[in-house]
C-alpha positions, 0 to 999 in steps of 0.5 A, spaced: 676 824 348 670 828 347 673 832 341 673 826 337 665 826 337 665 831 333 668 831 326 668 837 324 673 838 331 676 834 329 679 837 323 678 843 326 685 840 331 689 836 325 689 842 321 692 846 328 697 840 329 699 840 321 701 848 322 705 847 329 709 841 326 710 846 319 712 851 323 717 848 329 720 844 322 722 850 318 724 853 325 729 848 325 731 848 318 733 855 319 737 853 326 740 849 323 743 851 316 750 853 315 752 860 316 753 862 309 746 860 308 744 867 312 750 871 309 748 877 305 752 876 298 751 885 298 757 885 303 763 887 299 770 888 302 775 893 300 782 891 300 787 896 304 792 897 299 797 900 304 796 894 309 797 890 304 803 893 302 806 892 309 805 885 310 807 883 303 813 887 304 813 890 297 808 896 294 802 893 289 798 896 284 791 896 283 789 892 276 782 892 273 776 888 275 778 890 283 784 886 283 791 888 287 797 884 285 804 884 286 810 883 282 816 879 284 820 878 279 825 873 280 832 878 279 836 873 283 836 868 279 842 867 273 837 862 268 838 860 261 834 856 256 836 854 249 843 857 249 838 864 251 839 868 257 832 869 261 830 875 263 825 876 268 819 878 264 820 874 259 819 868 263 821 868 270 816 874 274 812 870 280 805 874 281 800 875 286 794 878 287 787 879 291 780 880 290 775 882 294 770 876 296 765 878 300 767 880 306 774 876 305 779 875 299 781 871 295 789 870 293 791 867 287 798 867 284 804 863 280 811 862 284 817 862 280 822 858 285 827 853 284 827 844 285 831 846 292 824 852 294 818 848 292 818 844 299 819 848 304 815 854 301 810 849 300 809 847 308 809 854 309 804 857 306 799 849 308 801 851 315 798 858 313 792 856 310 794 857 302 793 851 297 797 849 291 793 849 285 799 846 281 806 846 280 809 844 274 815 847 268 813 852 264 820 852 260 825 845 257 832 845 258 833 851 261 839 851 267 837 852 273 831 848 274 826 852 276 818 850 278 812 854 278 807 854 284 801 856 283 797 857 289 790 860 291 786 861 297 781 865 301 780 869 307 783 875 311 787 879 305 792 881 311 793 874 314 794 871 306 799 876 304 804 875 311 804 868 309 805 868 303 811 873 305 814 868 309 813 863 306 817 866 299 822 869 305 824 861 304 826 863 297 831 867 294 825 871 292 827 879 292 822 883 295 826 889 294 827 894 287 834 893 284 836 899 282 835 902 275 839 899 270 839 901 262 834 895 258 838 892 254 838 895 246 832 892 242 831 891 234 824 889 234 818 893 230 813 893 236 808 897 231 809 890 226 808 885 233 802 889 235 800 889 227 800 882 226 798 880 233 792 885 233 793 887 240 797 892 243 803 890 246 807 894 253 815 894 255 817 891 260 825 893 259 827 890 252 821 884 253 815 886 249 809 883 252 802 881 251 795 880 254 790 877 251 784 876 255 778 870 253 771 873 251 767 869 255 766 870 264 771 865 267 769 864 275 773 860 280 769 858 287 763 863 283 768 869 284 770 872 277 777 871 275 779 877 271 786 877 266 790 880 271 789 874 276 792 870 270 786 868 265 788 871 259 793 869 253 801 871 255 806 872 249 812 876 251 818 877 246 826 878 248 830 880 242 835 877 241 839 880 236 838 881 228 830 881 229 830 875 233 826 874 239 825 868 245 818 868 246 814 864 251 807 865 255 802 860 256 795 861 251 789 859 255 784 855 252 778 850 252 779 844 252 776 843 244 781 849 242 787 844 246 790 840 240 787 846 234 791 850 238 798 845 238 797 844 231 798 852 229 804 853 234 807 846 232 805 848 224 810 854 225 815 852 228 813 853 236 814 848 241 810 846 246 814 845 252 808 844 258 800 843 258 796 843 264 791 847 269 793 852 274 787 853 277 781 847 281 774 849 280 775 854 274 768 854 270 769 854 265 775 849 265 781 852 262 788 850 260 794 853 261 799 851 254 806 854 254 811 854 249 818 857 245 821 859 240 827 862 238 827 865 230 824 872 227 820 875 231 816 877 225 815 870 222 813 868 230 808 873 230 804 870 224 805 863 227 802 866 234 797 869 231 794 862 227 794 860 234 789 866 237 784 864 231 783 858 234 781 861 241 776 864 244 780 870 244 776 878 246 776 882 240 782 887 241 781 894 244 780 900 240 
């Protein structure tokens, strides 16, 4: 060919060639790549409150760091542990709760059901399309068994919330209020619980609570995940009687603060009753430490507060 008796022709045309071959390649990386390779992270939803009131069946709350849940305490159920009627806040309330992510949502929560429930809520929310994370005990000895179902998934909110509705529909799980009752009498000094905890605490009927949230971000599949969606330290106080209390929760911790932390509680007479996780791709990776007791409340304190300085715990709001 004649263009190849001149060599600077030659390269003049290799040089050509090189940059359609370039081109027509980086046009096809572009064709081919995923669809979220071009979706604009800036695109953020915002959650319909209302809608998703309707499609749960019951009226959420709008919580801090863009989150919306929804409390399900399980009124039905007749639970005792260790001789101590359970009530609903001290151990027995299910969650769920939504965040905006990116044009969809994320959904996580924790079911309260019994050994009957799990199975056919289970399926239900698999055939809507949201996952278990975990399901394990967060109690001992307590009559009747009960489980707890942690679930999470991503999507249209609306869809989420109606399967998860019918999916609990499935349980005993009460969507409605029951009236009004009077909380049974307390004798604990919350001011001295705050005092020796050194966190604010807040009433849930005669059930002292506490939520401690962890100092560093906590990310699950890249999203942040705030305390209101589980990821804070709980402590909750039921009194029962001469300044006694039940208390259970979970304390979330890195794994280097897994055993210092059994050593505090074990130290001060509080029993570990389940370890384990509650999420999947958490980052970084937590786990969740329940327990009990059932002695002076002030005495438990101090015990729980050993516990807390062995976490990364967020310095108390002033």
């Amino acid at each position: 060919m004649a263009w190849l008796d001149s060599p600077r022709a030659f390269r003049t045309h290799l040089v050509l060639a090189l940059g359609a071959l370039t081109t027509a390649g980086c046009t096809a990386y572009a064709a081919a790549a995923p669809p979220a390779a071009h979706h604009a992270a800036s695109v953020q939803m915002q959650l319909d409150g209302p809608a998703l009131d309707q499609a749960m069946g019951k009226a959420g709350a709008v919580q801090p760091g863009d989150v919306y849940r929804f409390s399900l305490p399980r009124t039905d159920l007749q639970v005792t542990a260790r001789g101590v009627q359970v009530q609903p806040a001290l151990a027995l309330g299910s969650w769920v709760a939504f965040k905006p992510m990116g044009d969809q949502a994320m959904v996580m929560g924790d079911l309260v059901l019994t050994e009957d429930e799990v199975n056919p809520v289970m399926l239900a929310l698999q055939q809507g399309g949201v996952e278990q994370t975990a399901l394990h005990n967060h109690l001992l000895g307590e009559s009747p068994r009960v489980l707890y179902m942690h679930i999470g998934g991503h999507g249209d909110p609306v869809r989420l919330a109606e399967t998860i509705h019918s999916a609990l529909s499935l349980s005993g799980t009460p969507f409605t209020t029951p009236a009004a009752a009077a909380p049974p009498s307390s004798d604990l000094d919350t001011q001295q619980l705050e005092a020796i905890l050194g966190y604010k605490g807040n009433a849930a009927g005669s059930v002292y609570q506490f939520s401690i949230p962890r100092a560093e971000r906590i990310t699950e599949m890249g999203m942040d995940v705030p305390p209101a969606m589980g990821t804070g330290t709980a402590i909750n106080f039921q009194p029962t009687g001469n300044a006694r209390a039940a208390i259970t929760g979970d304390f979330v911790m890195l794994a280097s603060e897994v055993n210092p932390v059994i050593r505090a509680l074990r130290d001060n007479g509080i029993e570990v009753t389940a370890l384990h996780s509650h999420m999947l791709t958490d980052e970084p990776r937590l786990f969740f430490m329940h327990f009990w007791a059932n002695d002076d409340a002030l005495q438990l304190a101090r015990g729980l507060r050993a516990a807390l300085d062995q976490t990364n715990s967020a310095a108390p709001s002033s």
